[in-house]
C-alpha positions as CSV (number, residue, x, y, z in Angstrom):
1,X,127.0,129.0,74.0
2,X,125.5,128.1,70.6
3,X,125.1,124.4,71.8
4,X,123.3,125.9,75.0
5,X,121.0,127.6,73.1
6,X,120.0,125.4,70.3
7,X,119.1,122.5,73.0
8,X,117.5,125.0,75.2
9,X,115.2,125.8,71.7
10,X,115.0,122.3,71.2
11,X,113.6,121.5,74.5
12,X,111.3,124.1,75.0
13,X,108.1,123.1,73.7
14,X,108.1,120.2,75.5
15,X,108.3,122.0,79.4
16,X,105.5,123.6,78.0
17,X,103.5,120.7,76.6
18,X,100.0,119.4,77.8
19,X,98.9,116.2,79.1
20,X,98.4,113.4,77.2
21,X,94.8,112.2,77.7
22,X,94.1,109.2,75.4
23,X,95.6,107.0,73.2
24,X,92.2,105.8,72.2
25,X,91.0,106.4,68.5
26,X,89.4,109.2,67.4
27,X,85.9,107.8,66.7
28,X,85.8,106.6,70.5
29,X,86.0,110.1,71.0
30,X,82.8,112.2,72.2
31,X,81.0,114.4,69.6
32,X,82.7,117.8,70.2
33,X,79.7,119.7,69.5
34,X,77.9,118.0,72.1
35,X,80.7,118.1,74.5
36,X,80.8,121.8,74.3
37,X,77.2,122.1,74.9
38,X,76.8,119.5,77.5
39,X,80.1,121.9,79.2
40,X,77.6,125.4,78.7
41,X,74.8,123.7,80.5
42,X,76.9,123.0,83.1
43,X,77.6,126.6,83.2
44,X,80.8,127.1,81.2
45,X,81.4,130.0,79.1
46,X,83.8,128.6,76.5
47,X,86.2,131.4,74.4
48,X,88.2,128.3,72.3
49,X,87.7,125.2,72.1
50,X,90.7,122.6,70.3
51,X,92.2,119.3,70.2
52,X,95.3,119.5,71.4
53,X,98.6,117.5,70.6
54,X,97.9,115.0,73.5
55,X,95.1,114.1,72.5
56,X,92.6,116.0,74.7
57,X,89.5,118.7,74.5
58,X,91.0,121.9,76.0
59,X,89.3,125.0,76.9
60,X,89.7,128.3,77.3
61,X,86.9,130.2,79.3
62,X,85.0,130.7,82.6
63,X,83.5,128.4,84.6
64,X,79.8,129.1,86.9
65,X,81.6,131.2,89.7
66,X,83.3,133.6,86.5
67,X,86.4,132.5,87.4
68,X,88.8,132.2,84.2
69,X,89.8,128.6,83.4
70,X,92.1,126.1,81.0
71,X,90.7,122.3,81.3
72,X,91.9,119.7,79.8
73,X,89.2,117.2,79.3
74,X,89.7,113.0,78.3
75,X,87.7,112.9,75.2
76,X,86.7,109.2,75.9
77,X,85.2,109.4,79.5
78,X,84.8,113.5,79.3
79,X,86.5,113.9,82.6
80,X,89.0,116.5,83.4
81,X,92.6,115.7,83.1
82,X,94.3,118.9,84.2
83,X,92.3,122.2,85.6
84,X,94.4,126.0,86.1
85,X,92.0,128.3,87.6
86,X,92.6,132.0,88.3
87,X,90.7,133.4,91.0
């Protein structure tokens, strides 16, 4: 049961991880000030804003409609890698 348990703790994180969006360098990265504000003239209401572990701009917020949102952007090209949306 202790073996269960220990590789169930072990494993965990990573069923929970976030895409990996680039593998480019840092300084081919987008200026995340300007990302932000380039997202809140789209219409974005951002509440956080980090780098993740794979290597991607996530946010937590609401998009135009008010609907709550997590995006996952590339930090290269700016698009979005992975969108949850709750209506």
């Amino acid at each position: 049961m202790r073996r269960l348990l220990l590789s169930l703790a072990l494993f965990a994180p990573l069923a929970y991880a976030g895409p990996e969006c680039t593998t480019a360098d840092a300084s081919q990265w987008q200026d995340q000030g300007k990302f932000q504000e380039d997202l809140k003239a789209q219409g974005y209401k951002i509440k956080v804003f980090k780098v993740t572990d794979g290597n991607c701009y996530e946010i937590y917020g609401w998009d135009k409609e008010g609907r709550k949102v997590e995006i996952y952007f590339d930090p290269v090209s700016g698009k979005a890698v992975k969108t949850e949306i709750d209506d």
